[in-house]
C-alpha positions, 0 to 999 in steps of 0.5 A, spaced: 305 682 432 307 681 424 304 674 424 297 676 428 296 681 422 297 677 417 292 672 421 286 678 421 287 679 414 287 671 412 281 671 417 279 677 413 279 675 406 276 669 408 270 672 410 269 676 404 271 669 400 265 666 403 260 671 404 262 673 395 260 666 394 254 665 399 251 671 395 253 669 388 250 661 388 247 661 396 250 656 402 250 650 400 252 651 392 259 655 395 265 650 396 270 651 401 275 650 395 272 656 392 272 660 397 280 659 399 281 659 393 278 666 391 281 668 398 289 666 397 290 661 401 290 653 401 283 648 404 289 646 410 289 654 411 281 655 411 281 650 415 286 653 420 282 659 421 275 656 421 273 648 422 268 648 417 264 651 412 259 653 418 263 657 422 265 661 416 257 662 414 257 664 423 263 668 421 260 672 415 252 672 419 256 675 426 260 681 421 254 682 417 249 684 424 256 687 426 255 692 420 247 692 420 248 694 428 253 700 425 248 702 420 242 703 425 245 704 430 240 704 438 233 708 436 233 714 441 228 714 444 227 723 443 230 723 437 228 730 435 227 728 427 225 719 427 223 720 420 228 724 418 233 719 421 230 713 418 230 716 412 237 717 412 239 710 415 236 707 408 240 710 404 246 707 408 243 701 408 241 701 401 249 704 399 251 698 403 248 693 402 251 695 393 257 695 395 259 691 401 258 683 399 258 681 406 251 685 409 248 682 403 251 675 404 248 676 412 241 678 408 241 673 403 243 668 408 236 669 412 232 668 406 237 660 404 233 655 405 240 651 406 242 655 412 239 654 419 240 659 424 237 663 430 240 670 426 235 674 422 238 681 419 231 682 415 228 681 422 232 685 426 232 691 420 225 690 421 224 691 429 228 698 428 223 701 423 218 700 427 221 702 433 223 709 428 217 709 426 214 709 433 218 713 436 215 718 431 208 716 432 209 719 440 213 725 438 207 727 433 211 726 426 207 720 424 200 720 419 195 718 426 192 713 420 198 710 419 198 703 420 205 702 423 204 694 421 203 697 414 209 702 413 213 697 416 212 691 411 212 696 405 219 699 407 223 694 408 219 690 402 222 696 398 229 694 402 228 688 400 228 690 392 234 694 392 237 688 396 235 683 389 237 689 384 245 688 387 243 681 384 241 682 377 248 685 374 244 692 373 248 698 375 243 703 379 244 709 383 243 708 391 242 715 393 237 716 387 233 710 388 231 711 395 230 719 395 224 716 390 222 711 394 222 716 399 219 722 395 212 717 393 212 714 401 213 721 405 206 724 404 203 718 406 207 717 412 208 723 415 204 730 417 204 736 413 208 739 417 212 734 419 215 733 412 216 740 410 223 739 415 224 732 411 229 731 406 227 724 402 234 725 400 237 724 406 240 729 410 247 732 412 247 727 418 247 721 414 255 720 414 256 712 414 260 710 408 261 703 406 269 703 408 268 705 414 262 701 416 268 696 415 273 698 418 269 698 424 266 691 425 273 688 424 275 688 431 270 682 430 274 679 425 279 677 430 276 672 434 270 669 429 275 663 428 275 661 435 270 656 436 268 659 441 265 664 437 264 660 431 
């Protein structure tokens, strides 16, 4: 049992190794000598978990949509308030994506060049929005002269921007930024009467924490260096 666990941690920090490489200097400039080398282990023991560099990139792509999954989780289709639970699942994204390199890696790995897979975090983040945001045109929150299109590719135009801000060594706060965002986008977006029950600074639904994100998508960590997996 002892040598399990230390298995899933090394597979662990691992992941973590690489996704803090992809997301400081991209897939193809990090090493595995880098990687191993901020993880603890040697290159024969990387190589033990993981048979090349490609099955860590699928290993940190897989836990990262495991913990996008965890952010959003499934659209409600008669979900009382969709706007108010779009806004507070960007403020987890945002948080998240500061705080935790292997969602951010699983972003950056969609916009590199010298990474090649059927796995597209913004894609997948942008289906949910407009999901959120047509399930609020049913339930009558929406504006009627709002082009769903439109809101879609703004939000996550401006997701995109808290994304590149983890990137520039800037310190920002998470929360401030995306109640703002939301304070100038909601009297576009919503009816009047709808906004009046909204809080662009999220409300006391919004419980997602970065750690326990983690702690519960590593189950996923246990087979990623299986090839049947990677």
């Amino acid at each position: 049992m002892a040598r399990q666990h230390r298995a899933l941690r090394t597979r662990q920090e691992l992941i973590r190794s690489a996704a803090e490489a992809f997301d400081r200097v991209g897939y193809g400039e990090a090493s595995i000598a880098t990687i191993s080398s901020r993880a603890g282990v040697s290159n024969g023991a990387l190589h033990f978990h993981f048979k090349n560099k490609k099955a860590l990139g699928e290993a940190v792509e897989l836990v990262a949509a495991q913990v996008l999954l965890h952010v959003t989780g499934q659209v409600p289709l008669r979900h009382p308030a969709p706007l108010q639970l779009l806004i507070d699942t960007s403020h987890t994204l945002a948080r998240t994506l500061r705080d935790d390199p292997v969602l951010r890696a699983g972003f950056g790995l969609g916009g590199d060049r010298t990474w090649h897979s059927d796995v597209n975090l913004w894609e997948h983040w942008q289906d949910w929005v407009q999901l959120m945001l047509t399930v609020a045109r049913d339930q009558g929150s929406l504006e009627p002269s709002v082009a769903i299109e439109d809101a879609v590719f703004t939000i996550a135009a401006v997701c995109a921007g808290f994304d590149a801000l983890n990137r520039t060594g800037v310190e920002w706060e998470a929360r401030r930024a995306v109640t703002r965002f939301w304070r100038l986008m909601l009297p576009q977006l919503s009816t009047k009467a709808a906004r009046e029950r909204l809080s662009p600074e999220g409300s006391a639904a919004e419980i997602w924490a970065t750690g326990e994100v983690w702690s519960e998508c590593w189950d996923i960590a246990k087979t990623c260096g299986d090839a049947a997996y990677c």
